[in-house]
mmCIF file of the N, C-alpha and C atoms, coordinates in Angstrom:
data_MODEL
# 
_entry.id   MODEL 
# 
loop_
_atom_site.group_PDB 
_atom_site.id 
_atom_site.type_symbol 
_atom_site.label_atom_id 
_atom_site.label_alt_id 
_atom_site.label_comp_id 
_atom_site.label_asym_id 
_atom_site.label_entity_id 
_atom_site.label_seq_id 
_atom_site.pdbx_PDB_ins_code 
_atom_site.Cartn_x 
_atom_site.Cartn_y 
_atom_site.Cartn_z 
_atom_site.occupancy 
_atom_site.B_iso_or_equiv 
_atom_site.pdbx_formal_charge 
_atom_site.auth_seq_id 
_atom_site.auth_comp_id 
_atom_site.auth_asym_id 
_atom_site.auth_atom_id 
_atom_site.pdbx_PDB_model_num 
ATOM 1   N N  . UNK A 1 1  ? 117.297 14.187 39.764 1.00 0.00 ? 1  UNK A N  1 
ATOM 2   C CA . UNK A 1 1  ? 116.446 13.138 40.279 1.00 0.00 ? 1  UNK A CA 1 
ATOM 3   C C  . UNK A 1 1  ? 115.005 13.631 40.258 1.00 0.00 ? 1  UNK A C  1 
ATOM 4   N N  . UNK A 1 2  ? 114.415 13.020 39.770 1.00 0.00 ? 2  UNK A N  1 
ATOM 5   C CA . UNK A 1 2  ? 112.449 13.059 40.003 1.00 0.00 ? 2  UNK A CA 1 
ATOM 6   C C  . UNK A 1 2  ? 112.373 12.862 41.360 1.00 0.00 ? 2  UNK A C  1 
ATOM 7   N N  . UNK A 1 3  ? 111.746 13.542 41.946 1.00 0.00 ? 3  UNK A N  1 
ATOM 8   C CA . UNK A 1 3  ? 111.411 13.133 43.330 1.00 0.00 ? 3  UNK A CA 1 
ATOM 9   C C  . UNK A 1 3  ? 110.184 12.627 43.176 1.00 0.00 ? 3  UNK A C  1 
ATOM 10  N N  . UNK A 1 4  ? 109.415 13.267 42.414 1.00 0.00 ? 4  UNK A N  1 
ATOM 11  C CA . UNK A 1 4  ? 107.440 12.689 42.028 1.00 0.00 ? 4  UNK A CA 1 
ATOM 12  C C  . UNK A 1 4  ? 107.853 10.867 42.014 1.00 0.00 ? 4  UNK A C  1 
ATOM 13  N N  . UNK A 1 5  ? 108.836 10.155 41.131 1.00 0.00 ? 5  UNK A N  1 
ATOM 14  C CA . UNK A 1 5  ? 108.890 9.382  40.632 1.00 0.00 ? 5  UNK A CA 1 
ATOM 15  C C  . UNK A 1 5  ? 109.223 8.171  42.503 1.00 0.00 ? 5  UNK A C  1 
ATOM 16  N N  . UNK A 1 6  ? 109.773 9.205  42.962 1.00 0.00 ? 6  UNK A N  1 
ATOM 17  C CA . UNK A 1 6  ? 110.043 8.733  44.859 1.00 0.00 ? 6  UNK A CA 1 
ATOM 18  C C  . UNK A 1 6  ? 108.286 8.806  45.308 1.00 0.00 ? 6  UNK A C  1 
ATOM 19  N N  . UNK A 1 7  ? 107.301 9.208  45.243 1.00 0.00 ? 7  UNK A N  1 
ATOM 20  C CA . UNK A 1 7  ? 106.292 9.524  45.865 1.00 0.00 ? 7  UNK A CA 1 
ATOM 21  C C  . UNK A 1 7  ? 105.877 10.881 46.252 1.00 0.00 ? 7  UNK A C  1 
ATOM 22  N N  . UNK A 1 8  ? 106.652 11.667 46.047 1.00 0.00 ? 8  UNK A N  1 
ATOM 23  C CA . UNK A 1 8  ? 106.763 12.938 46.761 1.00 0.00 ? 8  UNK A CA 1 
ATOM 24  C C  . UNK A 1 8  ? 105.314 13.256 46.167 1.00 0.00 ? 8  UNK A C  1 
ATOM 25  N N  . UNK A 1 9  ? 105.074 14.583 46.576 1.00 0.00 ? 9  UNK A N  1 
ATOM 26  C CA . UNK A 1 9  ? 103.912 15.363 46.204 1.00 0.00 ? 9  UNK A CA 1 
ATOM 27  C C  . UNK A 1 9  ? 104.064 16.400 45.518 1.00 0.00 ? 9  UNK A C  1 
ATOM 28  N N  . UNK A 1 10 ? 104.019 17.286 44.890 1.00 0.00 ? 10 UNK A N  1 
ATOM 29  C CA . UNK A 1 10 ? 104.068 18.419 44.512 1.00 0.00 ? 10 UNK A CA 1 
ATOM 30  C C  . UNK A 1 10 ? 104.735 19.411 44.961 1.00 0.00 ? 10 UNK A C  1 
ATOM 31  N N  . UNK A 1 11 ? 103.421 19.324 46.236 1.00 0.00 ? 11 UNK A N  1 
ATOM 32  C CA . UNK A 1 11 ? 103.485 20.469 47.542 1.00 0.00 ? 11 UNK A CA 1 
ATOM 33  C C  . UNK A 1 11 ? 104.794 20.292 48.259 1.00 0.00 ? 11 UNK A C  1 
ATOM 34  N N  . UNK A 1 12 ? 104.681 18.677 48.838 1.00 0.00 ? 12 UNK A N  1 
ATOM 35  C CA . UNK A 1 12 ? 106.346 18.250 49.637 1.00 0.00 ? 12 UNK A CA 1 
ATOM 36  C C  . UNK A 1 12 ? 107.426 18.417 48.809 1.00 0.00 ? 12 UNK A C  1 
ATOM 37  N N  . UNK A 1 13 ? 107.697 19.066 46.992 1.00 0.00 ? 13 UNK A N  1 
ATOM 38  C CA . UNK A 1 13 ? 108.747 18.857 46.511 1.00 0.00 ? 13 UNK A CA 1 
ATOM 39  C C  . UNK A 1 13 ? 108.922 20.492 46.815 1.00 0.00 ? 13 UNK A C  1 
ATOM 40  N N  . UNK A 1 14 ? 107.932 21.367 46.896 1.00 0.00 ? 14 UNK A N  1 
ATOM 41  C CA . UNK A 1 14 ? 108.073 22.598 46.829 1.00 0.00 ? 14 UNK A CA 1 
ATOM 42  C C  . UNK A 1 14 ? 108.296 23.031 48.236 1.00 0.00 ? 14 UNK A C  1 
ATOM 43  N N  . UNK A 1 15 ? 108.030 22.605 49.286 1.00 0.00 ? 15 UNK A N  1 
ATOM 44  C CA . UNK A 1 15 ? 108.157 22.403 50.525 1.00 0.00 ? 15 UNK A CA 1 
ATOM 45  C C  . UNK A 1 15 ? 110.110 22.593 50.637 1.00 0.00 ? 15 UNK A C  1 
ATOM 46  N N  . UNK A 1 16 ? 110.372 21.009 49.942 1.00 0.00 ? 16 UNK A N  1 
ATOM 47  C CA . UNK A 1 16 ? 111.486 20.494 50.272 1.00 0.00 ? 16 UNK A CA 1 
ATOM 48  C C  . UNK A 1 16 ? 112.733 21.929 49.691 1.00 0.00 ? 16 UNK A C  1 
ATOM 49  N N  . UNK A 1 17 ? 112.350 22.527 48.529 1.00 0.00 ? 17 UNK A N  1 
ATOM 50  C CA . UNK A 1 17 ? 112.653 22.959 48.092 1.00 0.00 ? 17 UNK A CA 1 
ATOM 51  C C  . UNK A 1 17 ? 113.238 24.477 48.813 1.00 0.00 ? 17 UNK A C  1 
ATOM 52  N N  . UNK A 1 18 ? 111.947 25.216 49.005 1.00 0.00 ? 18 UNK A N  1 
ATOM 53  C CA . UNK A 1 18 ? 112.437 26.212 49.818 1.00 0.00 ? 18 UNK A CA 1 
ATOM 54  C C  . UNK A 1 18 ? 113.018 25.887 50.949 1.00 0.00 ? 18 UNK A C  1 
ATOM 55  N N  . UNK A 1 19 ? 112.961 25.167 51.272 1.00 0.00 ? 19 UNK A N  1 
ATOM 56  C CA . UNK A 1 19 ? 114.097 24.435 52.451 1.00 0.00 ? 19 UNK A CA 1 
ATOM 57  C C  . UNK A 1 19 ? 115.338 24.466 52.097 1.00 0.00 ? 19 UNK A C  1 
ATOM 58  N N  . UNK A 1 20 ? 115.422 23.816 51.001 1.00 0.00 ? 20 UNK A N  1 
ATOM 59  C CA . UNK A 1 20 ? 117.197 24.012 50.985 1.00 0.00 ? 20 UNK A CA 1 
ATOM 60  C C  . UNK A 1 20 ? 117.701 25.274 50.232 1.00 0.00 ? 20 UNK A C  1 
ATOM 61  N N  . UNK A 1 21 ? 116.797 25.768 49.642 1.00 0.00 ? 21 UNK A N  1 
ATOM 62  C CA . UNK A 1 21 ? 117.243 26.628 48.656 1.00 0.00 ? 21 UNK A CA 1 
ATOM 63  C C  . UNK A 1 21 ? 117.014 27.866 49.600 1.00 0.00 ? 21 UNK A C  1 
ATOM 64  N N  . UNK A 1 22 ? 116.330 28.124 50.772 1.00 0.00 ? 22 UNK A N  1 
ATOM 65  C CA . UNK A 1 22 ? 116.237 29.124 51.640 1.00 0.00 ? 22 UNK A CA 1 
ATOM 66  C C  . UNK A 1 22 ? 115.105 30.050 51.073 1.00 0.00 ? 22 UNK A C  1 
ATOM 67  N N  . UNK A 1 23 ? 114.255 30.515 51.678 1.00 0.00 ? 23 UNK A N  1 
ATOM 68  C CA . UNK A 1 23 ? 113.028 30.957 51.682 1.00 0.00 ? 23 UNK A CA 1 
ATOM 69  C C  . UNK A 1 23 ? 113.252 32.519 50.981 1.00 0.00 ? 23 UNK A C  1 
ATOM 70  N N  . UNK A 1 24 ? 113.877 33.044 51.255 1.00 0.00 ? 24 UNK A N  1 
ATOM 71  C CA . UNK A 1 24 ? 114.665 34.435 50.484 1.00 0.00 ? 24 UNK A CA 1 
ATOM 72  C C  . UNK A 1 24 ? 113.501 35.416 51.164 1.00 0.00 ? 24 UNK A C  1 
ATOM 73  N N  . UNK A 1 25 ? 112.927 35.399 52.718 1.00 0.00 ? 25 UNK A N  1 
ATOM 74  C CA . UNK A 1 25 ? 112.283 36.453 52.267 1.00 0.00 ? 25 UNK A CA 1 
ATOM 75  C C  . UNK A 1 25 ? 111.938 35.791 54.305 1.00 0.00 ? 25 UNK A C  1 
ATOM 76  N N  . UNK A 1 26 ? 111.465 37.228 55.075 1.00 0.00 ? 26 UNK A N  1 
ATOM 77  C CA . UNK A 1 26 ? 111.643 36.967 56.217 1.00 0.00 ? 26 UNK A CA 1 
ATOM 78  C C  . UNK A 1 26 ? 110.029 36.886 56.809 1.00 0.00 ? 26 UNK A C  1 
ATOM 79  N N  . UNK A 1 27 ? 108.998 37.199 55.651 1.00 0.00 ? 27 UNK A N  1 
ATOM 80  C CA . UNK A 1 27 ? 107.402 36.400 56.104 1.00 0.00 ? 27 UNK A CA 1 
ATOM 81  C C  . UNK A 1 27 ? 107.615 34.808 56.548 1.00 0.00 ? 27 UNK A C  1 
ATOM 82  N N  . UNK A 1 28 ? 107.279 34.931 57.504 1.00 0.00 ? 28 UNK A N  1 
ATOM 83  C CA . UNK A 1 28 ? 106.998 33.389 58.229 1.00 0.00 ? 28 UNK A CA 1 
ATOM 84  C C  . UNK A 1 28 ? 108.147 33.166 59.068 1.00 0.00 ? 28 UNK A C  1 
ATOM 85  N N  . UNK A 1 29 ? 108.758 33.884 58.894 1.00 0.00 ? 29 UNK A N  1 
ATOM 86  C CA . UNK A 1 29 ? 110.332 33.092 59.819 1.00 0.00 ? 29 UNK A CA 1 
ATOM 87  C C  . UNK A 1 29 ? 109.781 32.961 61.080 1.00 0.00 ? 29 UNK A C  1 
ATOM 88  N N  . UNK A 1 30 ? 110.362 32.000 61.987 1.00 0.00 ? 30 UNK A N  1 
ATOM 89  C CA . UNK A 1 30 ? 109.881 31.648 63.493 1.00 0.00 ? 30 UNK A CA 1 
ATOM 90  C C  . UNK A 1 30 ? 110.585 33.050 64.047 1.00 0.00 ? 30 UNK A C  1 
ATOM 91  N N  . UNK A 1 31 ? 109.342 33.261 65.077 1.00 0.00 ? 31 UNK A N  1 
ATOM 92  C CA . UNK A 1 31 ? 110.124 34.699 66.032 1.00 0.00 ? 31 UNK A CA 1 
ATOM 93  C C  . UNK A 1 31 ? 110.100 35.380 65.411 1.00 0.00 ? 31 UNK A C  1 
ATOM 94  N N  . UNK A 1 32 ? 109.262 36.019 64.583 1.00 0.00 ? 32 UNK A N  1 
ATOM 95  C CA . UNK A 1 32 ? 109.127 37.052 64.155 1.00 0.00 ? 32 UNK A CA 1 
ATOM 96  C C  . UNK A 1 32 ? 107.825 37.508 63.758 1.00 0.00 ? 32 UNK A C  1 
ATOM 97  N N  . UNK A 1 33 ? 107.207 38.918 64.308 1.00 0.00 ? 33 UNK A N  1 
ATOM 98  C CA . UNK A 1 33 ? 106.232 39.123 64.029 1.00 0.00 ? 33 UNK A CA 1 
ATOM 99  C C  . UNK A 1 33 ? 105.826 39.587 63.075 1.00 0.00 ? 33 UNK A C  1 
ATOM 100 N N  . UNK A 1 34 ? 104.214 39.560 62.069 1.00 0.00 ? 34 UNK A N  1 
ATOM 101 C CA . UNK A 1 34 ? 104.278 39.919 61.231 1.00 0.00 ? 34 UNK A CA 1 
ATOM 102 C C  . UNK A 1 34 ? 104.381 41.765 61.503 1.00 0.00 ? 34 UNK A C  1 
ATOM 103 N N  . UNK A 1 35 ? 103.765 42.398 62.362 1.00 0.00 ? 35 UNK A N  1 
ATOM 104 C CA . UNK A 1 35 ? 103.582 43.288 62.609 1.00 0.00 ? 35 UNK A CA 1 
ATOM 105 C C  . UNK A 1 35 ? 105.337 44.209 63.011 1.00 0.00 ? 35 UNK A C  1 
ATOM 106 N N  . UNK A 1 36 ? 106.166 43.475 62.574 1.00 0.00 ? 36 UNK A N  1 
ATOM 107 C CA . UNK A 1 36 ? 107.902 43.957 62.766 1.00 0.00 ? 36 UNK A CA 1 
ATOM 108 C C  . UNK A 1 36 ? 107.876 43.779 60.854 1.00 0.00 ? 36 UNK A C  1 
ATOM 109 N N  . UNK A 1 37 ? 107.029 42.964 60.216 1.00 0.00 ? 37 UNK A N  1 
ATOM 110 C CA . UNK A 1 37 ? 107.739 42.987 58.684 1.00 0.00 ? 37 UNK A CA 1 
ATOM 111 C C  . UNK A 1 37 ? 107.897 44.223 57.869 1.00 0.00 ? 37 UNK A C  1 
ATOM 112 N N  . UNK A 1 38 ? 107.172 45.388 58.221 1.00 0.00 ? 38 UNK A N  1 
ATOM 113 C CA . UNK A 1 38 ? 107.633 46.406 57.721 1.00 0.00 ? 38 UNK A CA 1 
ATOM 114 C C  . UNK A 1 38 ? 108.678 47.122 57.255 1.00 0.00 ? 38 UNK A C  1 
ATOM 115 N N  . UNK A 1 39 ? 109.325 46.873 58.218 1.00 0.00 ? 39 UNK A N  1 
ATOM 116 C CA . UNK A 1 39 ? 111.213 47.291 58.700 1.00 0.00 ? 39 UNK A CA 1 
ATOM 117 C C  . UNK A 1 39 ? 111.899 46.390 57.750 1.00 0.00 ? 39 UNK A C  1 
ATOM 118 N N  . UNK A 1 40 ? 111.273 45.219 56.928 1.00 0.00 ? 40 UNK A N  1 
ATOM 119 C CA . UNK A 1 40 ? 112.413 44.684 56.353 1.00 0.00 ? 40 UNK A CA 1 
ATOM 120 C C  . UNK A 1 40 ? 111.762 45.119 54.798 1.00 0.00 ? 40 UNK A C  1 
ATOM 121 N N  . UNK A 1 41 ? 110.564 45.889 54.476 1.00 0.00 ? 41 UNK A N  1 
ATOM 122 C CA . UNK A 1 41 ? 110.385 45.880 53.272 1.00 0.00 ? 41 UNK A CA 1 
ATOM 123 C C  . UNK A 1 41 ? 110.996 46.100 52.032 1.00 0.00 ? 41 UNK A C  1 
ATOM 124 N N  . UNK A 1 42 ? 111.286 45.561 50.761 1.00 0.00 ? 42 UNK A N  1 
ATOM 125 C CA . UNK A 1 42 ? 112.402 45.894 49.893 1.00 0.00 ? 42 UNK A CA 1 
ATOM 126 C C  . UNK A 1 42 ? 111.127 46.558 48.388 1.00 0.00 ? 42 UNK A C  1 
ATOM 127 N N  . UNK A 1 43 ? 111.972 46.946 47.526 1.00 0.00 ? 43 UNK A N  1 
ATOM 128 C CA . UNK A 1 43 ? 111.751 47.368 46.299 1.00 0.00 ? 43 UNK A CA 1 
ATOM 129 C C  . UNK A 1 43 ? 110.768 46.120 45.412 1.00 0.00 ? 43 UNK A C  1 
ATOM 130 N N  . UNK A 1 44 ? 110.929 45.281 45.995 1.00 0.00 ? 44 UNK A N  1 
ATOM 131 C CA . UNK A 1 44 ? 110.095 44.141 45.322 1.00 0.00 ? 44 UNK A CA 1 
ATOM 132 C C  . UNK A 1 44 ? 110.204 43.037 46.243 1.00 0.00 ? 44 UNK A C  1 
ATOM 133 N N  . UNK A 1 45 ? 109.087 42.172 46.175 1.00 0.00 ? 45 UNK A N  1 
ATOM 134 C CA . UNK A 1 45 ? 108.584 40.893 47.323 1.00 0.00 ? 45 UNK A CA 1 
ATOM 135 C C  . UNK A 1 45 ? 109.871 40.267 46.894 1.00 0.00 ? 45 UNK A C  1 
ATOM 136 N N  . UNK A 1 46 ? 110.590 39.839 47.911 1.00 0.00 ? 46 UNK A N  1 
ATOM 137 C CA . UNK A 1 46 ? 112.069 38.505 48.217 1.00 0.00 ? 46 UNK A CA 1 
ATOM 138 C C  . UNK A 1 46 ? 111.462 37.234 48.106 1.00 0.00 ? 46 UNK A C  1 
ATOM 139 N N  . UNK A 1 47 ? 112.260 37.078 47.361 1.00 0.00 ? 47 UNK A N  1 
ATOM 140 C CA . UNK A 1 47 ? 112.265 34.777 47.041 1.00 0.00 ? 47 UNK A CA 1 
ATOM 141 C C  . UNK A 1 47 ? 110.986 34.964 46.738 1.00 0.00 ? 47 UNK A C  1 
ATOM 142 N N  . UNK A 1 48 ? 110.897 33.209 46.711 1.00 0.00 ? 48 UNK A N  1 
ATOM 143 C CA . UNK A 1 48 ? 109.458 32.764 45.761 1.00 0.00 ? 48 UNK A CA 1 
ATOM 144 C C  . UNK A 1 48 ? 108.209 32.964 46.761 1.00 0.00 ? 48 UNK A C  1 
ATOM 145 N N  . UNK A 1 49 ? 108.071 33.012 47.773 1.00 0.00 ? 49 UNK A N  1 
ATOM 146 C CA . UNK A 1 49 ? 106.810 33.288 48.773 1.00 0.00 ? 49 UNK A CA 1 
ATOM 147 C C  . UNK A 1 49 ? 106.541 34.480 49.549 1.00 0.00 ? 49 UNK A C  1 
ATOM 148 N N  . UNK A 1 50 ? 107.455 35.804 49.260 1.00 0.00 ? 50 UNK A N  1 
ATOM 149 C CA . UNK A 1 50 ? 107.612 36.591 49.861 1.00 0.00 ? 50 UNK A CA 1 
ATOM 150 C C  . UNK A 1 50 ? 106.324 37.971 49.220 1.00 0.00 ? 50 UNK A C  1 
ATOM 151 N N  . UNK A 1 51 ? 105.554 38.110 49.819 1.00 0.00 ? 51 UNK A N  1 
ATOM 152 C CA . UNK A 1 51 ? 104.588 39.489 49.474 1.00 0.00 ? 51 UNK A CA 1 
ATOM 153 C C  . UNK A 1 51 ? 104.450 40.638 49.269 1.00 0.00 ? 51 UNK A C  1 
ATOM 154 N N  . UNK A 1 52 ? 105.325 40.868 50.138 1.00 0.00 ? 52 UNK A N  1 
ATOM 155 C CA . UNK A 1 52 ? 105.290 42.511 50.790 1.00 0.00 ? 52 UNK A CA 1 
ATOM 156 C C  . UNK A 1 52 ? 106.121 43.195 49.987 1.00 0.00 ? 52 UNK A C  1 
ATOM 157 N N  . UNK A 1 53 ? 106.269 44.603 49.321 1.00 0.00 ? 53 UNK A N  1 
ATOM 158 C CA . UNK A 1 53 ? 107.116 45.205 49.123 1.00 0.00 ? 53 UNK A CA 1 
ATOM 159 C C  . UNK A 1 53 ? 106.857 46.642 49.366 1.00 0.00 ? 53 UNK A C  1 
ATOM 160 N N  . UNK A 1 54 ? 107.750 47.676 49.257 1.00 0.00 ? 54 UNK A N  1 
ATOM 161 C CA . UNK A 1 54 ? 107.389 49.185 49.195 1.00 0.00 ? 54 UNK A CA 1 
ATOM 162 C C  . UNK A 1 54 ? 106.264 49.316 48.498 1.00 0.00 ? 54 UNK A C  1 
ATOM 163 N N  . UNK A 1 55 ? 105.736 50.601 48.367 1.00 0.00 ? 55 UNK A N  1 
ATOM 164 C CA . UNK A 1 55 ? 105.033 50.958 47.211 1.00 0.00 ? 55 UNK A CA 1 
ATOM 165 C C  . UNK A 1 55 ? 105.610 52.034 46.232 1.00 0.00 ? 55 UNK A C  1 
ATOM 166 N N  . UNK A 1 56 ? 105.312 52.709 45.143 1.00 0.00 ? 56 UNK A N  1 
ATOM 167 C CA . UNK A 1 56 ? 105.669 53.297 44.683 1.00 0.00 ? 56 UNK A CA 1 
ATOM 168 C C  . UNK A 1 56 ? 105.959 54.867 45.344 1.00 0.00 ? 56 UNK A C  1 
ATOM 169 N N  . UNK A 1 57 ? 105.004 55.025 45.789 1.00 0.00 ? 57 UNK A N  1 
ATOM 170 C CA . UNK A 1 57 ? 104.742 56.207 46.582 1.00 0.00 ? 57 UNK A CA 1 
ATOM 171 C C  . UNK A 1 57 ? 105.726 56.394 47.742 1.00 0.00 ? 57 UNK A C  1 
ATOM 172 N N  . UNK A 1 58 ? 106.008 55.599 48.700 1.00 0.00 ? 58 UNK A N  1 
ATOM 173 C CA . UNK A 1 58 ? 106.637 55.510 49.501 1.00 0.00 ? 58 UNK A CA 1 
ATOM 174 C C  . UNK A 1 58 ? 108.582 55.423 49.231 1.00 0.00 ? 58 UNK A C  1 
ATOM 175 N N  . UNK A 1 59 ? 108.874 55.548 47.476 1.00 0.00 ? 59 UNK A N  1 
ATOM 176 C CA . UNK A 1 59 ? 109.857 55.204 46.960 1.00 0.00 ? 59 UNK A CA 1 
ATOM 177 C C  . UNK A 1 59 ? 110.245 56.948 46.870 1.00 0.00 ? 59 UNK A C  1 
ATOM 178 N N  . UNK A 1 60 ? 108.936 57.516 46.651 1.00 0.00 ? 60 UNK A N  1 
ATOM 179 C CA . UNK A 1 60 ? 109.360 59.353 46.122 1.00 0.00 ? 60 UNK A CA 1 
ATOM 180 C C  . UNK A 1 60 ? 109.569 59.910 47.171 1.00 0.00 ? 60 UNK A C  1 
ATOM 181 N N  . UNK A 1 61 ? 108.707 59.255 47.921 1.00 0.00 ? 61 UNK A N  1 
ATOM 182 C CA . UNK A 1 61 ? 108.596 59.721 49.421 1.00 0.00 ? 61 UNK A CA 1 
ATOM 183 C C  . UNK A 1 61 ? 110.545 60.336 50.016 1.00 0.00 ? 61 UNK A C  1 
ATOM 184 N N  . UNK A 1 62 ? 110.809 58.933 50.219 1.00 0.00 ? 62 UNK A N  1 
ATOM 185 C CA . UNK A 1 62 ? 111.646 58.644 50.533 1.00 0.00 ? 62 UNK A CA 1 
ATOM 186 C C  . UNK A 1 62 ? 113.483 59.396 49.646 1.00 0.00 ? 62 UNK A C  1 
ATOM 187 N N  . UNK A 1 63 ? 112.812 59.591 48.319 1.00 0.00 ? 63 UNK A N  1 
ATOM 188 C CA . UNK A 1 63 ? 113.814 60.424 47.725 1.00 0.00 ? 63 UNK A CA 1 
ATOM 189 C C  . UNK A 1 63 ? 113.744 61.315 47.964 1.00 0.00 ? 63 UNK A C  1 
ATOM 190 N N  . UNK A 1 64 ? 112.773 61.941 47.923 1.00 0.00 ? 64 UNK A N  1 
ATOM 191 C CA . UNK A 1 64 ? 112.445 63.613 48.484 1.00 0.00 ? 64 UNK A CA 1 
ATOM 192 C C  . UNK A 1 64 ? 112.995 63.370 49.469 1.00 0.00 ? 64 UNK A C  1 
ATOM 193 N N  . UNK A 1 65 ? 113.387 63.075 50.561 1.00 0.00 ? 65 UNK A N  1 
ATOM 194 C CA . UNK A 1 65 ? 113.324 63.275 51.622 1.00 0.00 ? 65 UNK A CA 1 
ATOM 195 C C  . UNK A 1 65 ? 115.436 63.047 51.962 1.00 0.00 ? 65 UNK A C  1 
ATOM 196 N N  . UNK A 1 66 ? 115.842 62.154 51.278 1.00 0.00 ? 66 UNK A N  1 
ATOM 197 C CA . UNK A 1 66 ? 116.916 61.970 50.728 1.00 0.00 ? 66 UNK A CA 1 
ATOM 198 C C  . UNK A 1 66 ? 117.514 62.990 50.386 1.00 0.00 ? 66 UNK A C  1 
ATOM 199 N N  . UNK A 1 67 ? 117.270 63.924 49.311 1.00 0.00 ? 67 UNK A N  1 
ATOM 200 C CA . UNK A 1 67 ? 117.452 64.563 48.260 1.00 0.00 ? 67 UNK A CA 1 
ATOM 201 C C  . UNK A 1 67 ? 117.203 66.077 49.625 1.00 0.00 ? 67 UNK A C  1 
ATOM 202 N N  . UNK A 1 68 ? 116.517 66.583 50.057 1.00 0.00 ? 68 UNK A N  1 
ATOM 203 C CA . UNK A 1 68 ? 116.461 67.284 51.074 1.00 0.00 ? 68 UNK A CA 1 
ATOM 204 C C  . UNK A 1 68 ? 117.366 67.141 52.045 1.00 0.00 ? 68 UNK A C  1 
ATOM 205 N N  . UNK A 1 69 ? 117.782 65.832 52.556 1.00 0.00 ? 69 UNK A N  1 
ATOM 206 C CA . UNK A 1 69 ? 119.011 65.898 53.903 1.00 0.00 ? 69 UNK A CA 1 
ATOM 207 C C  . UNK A 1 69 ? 120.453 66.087 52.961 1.00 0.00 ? 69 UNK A C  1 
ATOM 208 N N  . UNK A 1 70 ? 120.768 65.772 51.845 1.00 0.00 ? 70 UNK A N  1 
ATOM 209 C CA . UNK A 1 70 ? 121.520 66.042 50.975 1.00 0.00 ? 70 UNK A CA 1 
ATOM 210 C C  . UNK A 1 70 ? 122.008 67.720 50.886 1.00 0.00 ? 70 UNK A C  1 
ATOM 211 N N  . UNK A 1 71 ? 120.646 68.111 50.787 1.00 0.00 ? 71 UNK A N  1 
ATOM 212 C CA . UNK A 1 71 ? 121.009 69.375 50.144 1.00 0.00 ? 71 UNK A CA 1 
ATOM 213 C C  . UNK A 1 71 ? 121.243 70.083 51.591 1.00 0.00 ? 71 UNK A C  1 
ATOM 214 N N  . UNK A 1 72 ? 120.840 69.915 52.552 1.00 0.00 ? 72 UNK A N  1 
ATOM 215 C CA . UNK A 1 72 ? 120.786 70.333 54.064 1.00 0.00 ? 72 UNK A CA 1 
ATOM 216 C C  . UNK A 1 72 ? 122.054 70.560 54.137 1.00 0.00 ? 72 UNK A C  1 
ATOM 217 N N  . UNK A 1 73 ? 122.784 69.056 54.028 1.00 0.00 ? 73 UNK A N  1 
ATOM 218 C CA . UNK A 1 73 ? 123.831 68.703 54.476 1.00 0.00 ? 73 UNK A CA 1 
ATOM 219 C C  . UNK A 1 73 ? 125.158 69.914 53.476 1.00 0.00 ? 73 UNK A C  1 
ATOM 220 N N  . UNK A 1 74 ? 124.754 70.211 52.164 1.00 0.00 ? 74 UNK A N  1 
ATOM 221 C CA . UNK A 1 74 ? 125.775 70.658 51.097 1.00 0.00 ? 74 UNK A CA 1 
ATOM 222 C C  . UNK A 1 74 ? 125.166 72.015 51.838 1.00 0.00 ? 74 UNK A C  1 
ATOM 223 N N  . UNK A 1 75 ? 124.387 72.429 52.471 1.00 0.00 ? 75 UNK A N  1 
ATOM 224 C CA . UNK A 1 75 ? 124.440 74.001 52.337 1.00 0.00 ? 75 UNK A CA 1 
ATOM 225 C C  . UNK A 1 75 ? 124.892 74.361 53.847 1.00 0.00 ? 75 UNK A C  1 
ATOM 226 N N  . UNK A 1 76 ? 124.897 73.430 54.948 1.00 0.00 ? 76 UNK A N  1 
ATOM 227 C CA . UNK A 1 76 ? 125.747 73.727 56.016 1.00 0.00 ? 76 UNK A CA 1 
ATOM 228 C C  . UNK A 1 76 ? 127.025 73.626 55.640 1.00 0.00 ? 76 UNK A C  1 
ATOM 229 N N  . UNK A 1 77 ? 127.600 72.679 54.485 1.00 0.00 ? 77 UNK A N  1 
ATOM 230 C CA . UNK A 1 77 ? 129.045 72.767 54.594 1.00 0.00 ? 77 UNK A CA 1 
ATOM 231 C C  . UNK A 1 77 ? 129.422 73.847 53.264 1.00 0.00 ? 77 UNK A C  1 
ATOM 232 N N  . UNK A 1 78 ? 128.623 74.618 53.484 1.00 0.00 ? 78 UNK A N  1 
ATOM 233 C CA . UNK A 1 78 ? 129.455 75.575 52.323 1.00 0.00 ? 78 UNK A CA 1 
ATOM 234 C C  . UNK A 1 78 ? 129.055 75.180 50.612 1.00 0.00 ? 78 UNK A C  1 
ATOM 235 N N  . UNK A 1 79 ? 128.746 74.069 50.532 1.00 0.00 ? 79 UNK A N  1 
ATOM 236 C CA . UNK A 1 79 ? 128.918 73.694 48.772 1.00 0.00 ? 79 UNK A CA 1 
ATOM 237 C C  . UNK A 1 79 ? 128.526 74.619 48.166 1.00 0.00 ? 79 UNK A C  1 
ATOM 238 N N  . UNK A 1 80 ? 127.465 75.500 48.678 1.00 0.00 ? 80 UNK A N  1 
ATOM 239 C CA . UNK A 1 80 ? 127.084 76.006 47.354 1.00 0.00 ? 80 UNK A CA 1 
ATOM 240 C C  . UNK A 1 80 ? 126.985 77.571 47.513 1.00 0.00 ? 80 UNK A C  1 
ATOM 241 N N  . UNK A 1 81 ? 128.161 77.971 48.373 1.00 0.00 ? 81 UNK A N  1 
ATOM 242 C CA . UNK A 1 81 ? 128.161 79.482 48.811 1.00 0.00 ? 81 UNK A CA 1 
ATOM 243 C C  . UNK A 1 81 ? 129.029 79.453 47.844 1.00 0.00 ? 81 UNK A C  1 
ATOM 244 N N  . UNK A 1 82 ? 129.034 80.884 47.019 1.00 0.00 ? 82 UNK A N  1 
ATOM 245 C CA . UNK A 1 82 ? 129.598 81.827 46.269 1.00 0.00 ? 82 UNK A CA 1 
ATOM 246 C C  . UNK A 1 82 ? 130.535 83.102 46.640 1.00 0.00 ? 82 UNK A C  1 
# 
């Protein structure tokens, strides 16, 4: 169905849209601050209006740091005693 061909607007079809199709991404949600969006940041901005993502830096960061409790973890349990 055309909705333009109903009157709609552009804006109200794109409106209508993320509405049903669900916003994919937790900027703007009611009750929620922006200053909490951190905690949900992903590898790349979610759904069609969503901004925020990691950065690159914060991706090595985070492996290093990975990659260190890993190895923590293999050399308290023995893995790599000889």
């Amino acid at each position: 169905m055309n909705f333009d061909r109903l009157g709609f607007s552009r804006a109200e079809i794109d409106a209508a849209n993320s509405h049903v199709c669900g916003a994919m991404t937790v900027e703007g949600a009611p009750h929620l601050k922006p200053e909490h969006y951190a905690v949900f940041d992903c590898a790349s901005a979610c759904g069609r209006s969503g901004t925020r993502f990691l950065s690159v830096e914060s991706h090595i960061k985070m492996d290093g740091r990975r990659a260190a409790l890993h190895l923590g973890s293999d050399l308290q349990n023995n893995q790599y005693a000889k």
